[in-house]
C-alpha positions in Angstrom: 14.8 -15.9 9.0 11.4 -15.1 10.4 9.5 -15.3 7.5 11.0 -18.5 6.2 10.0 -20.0 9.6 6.6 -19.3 8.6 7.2 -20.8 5.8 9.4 -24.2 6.4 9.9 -24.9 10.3 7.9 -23.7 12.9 9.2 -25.8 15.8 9.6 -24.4 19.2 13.5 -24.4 19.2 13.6 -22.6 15.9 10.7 -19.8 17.3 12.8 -19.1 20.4 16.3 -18.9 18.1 14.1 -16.1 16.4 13.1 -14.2 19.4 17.2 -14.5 20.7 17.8 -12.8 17.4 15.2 -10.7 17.3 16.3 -9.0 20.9 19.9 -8.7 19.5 18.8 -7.1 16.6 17.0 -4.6 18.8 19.7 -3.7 21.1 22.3 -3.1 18.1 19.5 -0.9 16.8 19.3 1.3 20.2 23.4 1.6 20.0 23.8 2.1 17.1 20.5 5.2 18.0 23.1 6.5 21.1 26.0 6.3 18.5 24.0 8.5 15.8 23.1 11.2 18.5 25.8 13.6 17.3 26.3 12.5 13.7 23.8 11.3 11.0 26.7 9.5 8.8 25.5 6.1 9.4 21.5 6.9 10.6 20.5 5.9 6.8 21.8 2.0 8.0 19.8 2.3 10.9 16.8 3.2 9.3 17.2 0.2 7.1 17.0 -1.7 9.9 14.2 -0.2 11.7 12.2 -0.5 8.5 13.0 -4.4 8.6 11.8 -4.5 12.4 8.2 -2.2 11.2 7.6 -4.7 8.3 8.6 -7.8 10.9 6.5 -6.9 13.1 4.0 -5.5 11.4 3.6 -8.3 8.8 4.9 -11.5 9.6 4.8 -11.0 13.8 1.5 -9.4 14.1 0.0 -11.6 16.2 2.4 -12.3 18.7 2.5 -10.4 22.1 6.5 -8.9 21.2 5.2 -7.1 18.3 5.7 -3.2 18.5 4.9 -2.3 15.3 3.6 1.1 16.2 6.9 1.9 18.5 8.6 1.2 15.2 6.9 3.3 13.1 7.3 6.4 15.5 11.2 5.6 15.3 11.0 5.5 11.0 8.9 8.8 11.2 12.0 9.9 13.7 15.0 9.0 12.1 13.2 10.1 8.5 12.7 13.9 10.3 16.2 13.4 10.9 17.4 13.3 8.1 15.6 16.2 6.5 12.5 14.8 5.6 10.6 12.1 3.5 11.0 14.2 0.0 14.7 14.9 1.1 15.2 11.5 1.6 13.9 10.1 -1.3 15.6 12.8 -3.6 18.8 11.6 -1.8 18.5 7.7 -1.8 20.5 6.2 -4.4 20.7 2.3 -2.9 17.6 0.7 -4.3 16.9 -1.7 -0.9 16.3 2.5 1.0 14.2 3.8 -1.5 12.4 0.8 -2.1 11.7 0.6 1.9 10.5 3.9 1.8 7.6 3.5 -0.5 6.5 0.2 0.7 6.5 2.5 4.5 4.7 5.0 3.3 2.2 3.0 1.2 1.8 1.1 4.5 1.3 3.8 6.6 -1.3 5.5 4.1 -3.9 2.6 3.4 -3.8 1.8 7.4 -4.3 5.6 7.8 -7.2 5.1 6.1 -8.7 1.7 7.9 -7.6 3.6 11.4 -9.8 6.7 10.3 -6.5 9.0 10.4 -4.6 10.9 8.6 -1.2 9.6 7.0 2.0 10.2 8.4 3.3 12.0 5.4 1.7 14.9 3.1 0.2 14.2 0.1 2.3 15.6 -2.1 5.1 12.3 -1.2 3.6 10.6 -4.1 4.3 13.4 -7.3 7.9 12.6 -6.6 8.5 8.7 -5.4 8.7 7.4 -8.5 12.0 9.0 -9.4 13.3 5.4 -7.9 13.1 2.1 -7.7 9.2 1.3 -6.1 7.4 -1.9 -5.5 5.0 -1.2 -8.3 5.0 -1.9 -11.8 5.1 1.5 -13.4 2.5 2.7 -16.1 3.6 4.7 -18.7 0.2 6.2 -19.4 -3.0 6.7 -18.0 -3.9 7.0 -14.2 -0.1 5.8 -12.5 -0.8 4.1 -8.6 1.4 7.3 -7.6 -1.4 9.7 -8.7 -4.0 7.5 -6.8 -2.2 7.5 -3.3 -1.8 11.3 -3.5 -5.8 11.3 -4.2 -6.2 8.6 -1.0 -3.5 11.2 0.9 -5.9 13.6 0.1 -9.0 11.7 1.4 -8.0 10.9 4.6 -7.0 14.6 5.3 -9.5 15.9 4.0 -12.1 13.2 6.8 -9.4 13.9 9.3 -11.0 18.0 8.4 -14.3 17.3 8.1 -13.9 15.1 11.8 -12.5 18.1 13.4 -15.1 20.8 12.1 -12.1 22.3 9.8 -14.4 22.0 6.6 -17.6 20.7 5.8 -18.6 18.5 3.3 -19.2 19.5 -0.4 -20.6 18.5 -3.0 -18.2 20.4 -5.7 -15.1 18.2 -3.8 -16.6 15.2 -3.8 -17.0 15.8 -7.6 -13.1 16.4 -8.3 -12.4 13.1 -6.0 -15.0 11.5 -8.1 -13.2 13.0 -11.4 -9.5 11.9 -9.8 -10.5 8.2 -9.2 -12.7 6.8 -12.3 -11.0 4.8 -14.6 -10.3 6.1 -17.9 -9.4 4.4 -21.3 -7.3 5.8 -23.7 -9.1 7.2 -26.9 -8.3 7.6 -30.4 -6.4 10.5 -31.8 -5.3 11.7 -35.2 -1.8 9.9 -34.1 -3.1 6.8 -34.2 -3.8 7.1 -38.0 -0.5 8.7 -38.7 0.8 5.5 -37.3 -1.6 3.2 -36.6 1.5 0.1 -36.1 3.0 2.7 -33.4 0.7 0.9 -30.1 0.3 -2.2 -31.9 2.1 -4.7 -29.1 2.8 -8.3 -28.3 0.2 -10.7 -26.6 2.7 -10.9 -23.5 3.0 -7.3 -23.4 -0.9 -6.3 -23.7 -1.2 -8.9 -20.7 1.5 -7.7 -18.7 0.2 -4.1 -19.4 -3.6 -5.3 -18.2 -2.7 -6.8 -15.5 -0.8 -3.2 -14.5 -3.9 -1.5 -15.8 -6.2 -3.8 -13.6 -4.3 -3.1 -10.1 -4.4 0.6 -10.4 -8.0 0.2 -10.8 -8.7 -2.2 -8.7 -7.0 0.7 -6.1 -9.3 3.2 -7.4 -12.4 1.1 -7.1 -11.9 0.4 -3.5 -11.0 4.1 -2.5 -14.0 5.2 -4.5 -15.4 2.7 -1.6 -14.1 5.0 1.0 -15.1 8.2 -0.7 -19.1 6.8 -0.8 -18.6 5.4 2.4 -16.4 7.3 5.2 -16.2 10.7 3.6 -20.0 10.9 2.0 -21.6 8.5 4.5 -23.5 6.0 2.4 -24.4 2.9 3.6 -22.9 -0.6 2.5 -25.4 -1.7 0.3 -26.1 1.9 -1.7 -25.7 1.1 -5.2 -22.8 3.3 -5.6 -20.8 1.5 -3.0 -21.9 -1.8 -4.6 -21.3 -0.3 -8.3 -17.7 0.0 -7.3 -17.6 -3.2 -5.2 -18.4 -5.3 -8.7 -15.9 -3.3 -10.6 -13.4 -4.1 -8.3 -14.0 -7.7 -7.3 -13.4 -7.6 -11.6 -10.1 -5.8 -11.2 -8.9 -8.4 -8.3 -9.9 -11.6 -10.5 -8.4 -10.1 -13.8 -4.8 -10.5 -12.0 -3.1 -13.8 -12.4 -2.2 -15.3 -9.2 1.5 -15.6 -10.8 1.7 -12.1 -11.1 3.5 -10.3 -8.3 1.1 -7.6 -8.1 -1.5 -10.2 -7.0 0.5 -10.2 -3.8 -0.2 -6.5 -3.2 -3.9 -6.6 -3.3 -4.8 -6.6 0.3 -5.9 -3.3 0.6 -8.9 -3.5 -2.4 -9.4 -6.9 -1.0 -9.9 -6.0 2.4 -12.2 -2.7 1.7 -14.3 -5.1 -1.2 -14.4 -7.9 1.3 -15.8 -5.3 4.3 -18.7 -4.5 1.6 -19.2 -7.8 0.0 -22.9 -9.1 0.6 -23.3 -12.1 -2.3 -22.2 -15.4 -1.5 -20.0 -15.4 -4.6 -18.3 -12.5 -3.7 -17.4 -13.8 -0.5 -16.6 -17.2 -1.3 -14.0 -15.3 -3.9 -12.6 -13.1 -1.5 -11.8 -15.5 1.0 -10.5 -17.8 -2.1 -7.9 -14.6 -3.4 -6.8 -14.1 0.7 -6.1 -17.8 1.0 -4.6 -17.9 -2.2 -2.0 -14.7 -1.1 -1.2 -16.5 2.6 -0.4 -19.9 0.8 2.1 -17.8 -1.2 3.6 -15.0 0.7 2.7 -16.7 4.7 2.5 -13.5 6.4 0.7 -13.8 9.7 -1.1 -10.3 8.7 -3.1 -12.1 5.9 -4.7 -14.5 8.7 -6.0 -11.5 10.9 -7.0 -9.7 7.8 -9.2 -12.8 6.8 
């Protein structure tokens, strides 16, 4: 109701219906907490709906004063121990709307993580496993999957998060295999393909479809390859590594079709490119592609992150 306010009716008497709710919603949440104390039978429900109030608050309610997204997320990382565990719990989940929640959390959590100049709430191994259910991603069935490029980011941000505390230092040989983890590759021609050179042959909708895919995993490498020059390694914003990956990645964002719904989940590259964007073209498109995702999805986020 919330986000179609933002959307439709934004009227005083409709805002304040909101806020009635929303303070309902949160004292059903702490009884039903109280309730759960001595059994975990219905904690998964409550989870759910803390989930809803962390995504509430944290993308459509952001800029209002009531907002508690970080209180939420404590009480997600909470309940989650409570139940055994993010791996437990995604091994266990067999509703879709759970699961689903879960990885849109945790993939929240992790590229803020790395914008807060902290490590993520959850270890990086999460991501080997997530995909076993239903994600908000468009899986890849070859190549580099977004899976195997949030582990690397996981990896990243502890790996600062080491380097900040005097843990480890930086070298040169592990910048290499973060280096090796994020490039793009393109698949290359084996004896298979003359065995049955029809066998990849596919439709025009299909190659698109798979492109566009292709394009937003990359377009996630590019801007952690960003972080890696930048936060981990210390280059400046204009080094020509930094900017090499900037214009790869401003490509990757403007090879996805705005009616795509991955174009809707390109904040993160779009924010780190936009941080390091120094031509006026780059700019002017950047603020285009964030305008572009407000008009469509209206979260309050999007107008802070612009």
């Amino acid at each position: 109701e919330a986000h179609r306010l933002l959307r439709q009716d934004n009227s005083p008497f409709h805002q304040q219906v909101i806020t009635d709710k929303r303070s309902n919603c949160l004292g059903s949440v702490r009884k039903q907490l109280r309730e759960c104390l001595s059994n975990n039978g219905s904690l998964s429900r409550v989870l759910v709906a803390v989930l809803l109030l962390y995504f509430l608050d944290g993308y459509i309610d952001c800029t209002e004063q009531s907002a508690s997204t970080t209180s939420h997320q404590v009480g997600v990382l909470a309940i989650v121990e409570q139940l055994g565990g993010f791996s437990a719990l995604i091994d266990e989940s067999e509703k879709e709307i759970p699961h689903m929640l879960l990885s849109e959390f945790a993939s929240t959590d992790l590229t803020r993580a790395l914008l807060d100049d902290r490590p993520p709430c959850f270890p990086a191994r999460i991501w080997l496993d997530i995909e076993r259910g239903p994600v908000w991603w468009e899986k890849q069935t070859y190549g580099i999957t977004l899976p195997a490029v949030f582990r690397t980011m996981a990896q990243l941000a502890f790996y600062r998060q080491a380097i900040h505390d005097g843990e480890e230092e930086l070298e040169i040989e592990k910048v290499r295999d973060f280096e090796r983890c994020l490039q793009p590759a393109f698949q290359v021609l084996s004896l298979d393909h003359f065995d049955c050179p029809e066998e990849d042959t596919v439709s025009r909708s299909e190659l698109e479809r798979t492109n566009q895919t292709i394009a937003f995993t990359r377009a996630f490498q590019h801007s952690t390859l960003i972080y890696l020059y930048r936060a981990v390694c210390g280059l400046p914003p204009r080094h020509h590594l930094v900017q090499q990956h900037v214009n790869f990645c401003m490509g990757c964002i403007n090879a996805i079709s705005s009616s795509s719904k991955m174009h809707n989940c390109l904040i993160f590259p779009v924010y780190v490119v936009g941080a390091h964007s120094f031509t006026a073209d780059h700019q002017k498109d950047i603020l285009g592609k964030l305008d572009c995702i407000y008009r469509t999805i209206r979260f309050n986020s999007l107008l802070s992150i612009r």
